[in-house]
C-alpha positions as CSV (number, residue, x, y, z in Angstrom):
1,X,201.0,77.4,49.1
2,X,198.8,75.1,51.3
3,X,195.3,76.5,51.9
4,X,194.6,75.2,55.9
5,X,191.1,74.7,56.7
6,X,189.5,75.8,59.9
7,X,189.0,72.5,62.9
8,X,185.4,71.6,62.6
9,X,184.4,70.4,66.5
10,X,183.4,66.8,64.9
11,X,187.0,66.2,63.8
12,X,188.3,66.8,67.5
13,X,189.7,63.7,68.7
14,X,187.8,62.1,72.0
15,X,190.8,62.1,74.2
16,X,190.6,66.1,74.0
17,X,187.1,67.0,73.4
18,X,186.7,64.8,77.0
19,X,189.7,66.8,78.5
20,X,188.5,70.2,78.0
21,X,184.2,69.4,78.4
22,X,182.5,71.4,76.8
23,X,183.3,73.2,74.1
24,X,181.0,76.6,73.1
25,X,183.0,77.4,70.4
26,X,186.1,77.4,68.3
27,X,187.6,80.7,67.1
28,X,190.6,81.0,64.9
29,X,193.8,83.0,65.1
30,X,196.4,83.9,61.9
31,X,197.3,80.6,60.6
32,X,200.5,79.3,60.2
33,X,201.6,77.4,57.5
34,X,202.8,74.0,59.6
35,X,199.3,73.3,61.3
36,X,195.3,74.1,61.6
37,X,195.2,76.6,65.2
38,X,192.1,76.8,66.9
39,X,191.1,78.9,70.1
40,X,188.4,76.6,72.3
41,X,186.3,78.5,74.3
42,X,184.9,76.2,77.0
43,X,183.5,76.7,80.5
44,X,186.8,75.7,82.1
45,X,188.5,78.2,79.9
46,X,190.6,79.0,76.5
47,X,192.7,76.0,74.9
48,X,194.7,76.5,72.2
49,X,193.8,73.2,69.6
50,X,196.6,72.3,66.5
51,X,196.2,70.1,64.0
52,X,198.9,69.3,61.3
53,X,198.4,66.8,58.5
54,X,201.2,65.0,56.6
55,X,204.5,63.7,57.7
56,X,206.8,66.4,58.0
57,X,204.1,69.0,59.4
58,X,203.1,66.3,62.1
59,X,207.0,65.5,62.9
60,X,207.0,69.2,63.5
61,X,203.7,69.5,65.6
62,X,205.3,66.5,67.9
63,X,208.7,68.2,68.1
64,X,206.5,71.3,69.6
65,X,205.5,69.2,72.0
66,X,208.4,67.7,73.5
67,X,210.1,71.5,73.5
68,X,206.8,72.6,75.4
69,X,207.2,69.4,77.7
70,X,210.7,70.1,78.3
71,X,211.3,74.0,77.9
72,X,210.2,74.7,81.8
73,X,213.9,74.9,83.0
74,X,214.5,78.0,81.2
75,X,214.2,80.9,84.0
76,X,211.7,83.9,83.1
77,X,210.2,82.4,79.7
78,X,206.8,81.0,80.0
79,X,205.3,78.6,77.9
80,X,202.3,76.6,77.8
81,X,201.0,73.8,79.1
82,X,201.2,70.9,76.4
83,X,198.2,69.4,78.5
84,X,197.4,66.4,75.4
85,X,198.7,65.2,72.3
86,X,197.1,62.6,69.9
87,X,198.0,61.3,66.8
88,X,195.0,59.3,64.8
89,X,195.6,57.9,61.5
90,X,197.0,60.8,58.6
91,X,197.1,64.1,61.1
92,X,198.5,64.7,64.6
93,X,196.6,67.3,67.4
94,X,197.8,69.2,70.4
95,X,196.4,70.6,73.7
96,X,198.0,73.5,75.2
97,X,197.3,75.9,77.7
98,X,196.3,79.4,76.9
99,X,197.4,82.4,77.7
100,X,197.8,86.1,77.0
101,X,201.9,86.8,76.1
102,X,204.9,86.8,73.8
103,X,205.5,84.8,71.5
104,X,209.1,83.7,71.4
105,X,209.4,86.0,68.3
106,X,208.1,88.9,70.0
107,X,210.5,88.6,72.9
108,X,213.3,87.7,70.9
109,X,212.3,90.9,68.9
110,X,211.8,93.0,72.5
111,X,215.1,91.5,74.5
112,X,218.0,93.9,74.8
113,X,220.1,91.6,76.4
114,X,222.1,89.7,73.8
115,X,223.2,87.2,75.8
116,X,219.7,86.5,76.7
117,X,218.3,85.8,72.9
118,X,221.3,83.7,72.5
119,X,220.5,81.6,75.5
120,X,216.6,81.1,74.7
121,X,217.3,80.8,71.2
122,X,220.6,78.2,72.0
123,X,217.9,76.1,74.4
124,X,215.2,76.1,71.7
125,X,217.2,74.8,68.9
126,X,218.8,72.0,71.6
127,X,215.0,71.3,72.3
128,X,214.7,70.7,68.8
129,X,217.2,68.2,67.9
């Protein structure tokens, strides 16, 4: 199992650390195991910072992206911002927006309406491809 280490605010690329200001500090949610997930707390607000290292985890990490860029034209589901995404030498990072929500688990877990979770779930994995 891959141990994930916390983002250190050093390792932040320029590109974001000069989008988002400030930064007073970075807390951490429940890792996943695909990428490093930081919280920034800054005086413009709450970003949400990933980080994924190696090949596949970073092909992943960018494929996030583009679903995030592209996933608006679903009705009633939103998602976050992808607001910047860099990829330095050996690890890839993304900028979204945060916000209190679902994830698309938890709705998929809370949606009565089967058509519904066939729909987001259908659009998700076309996003994907």
């Amino acid at each position: 199992m891959r141990q994930l280490q916390p983002i250190i605010v050093e390792e932040i690329p320029h590109s974001i650390k000069k989008y988002v200001k400030q930064s007073e500090k970075v807390t951490f949610p429940k890792q996943v195991w695909t990428s490093d997930v930081g919280i920034l707390h800054t005086a413009k607000g709450r970003y949400v910072l990933k980080r994924a290292k190696g090949e596949k985890y970073r092909k992943w990490l960018f494929k996030e992206y583009y679903v995030l860029k592209n996933i608006k034209t679903l009705e009633k589901f939103r998602s976050p911002n992808a607001y910047e995404f860099v990829q330095p030498p050996e690890q890839s990072w993304l900028l979204l927006e945060f916000f209190e929500g679902k994830t698309v688990r938890e709705y998929l877990e809370k949606e009565d309406n089967e058509k519904k979770r066939e729909h987001i779930v259908y659009e998700m994995g076309r996003l994907y491809r």
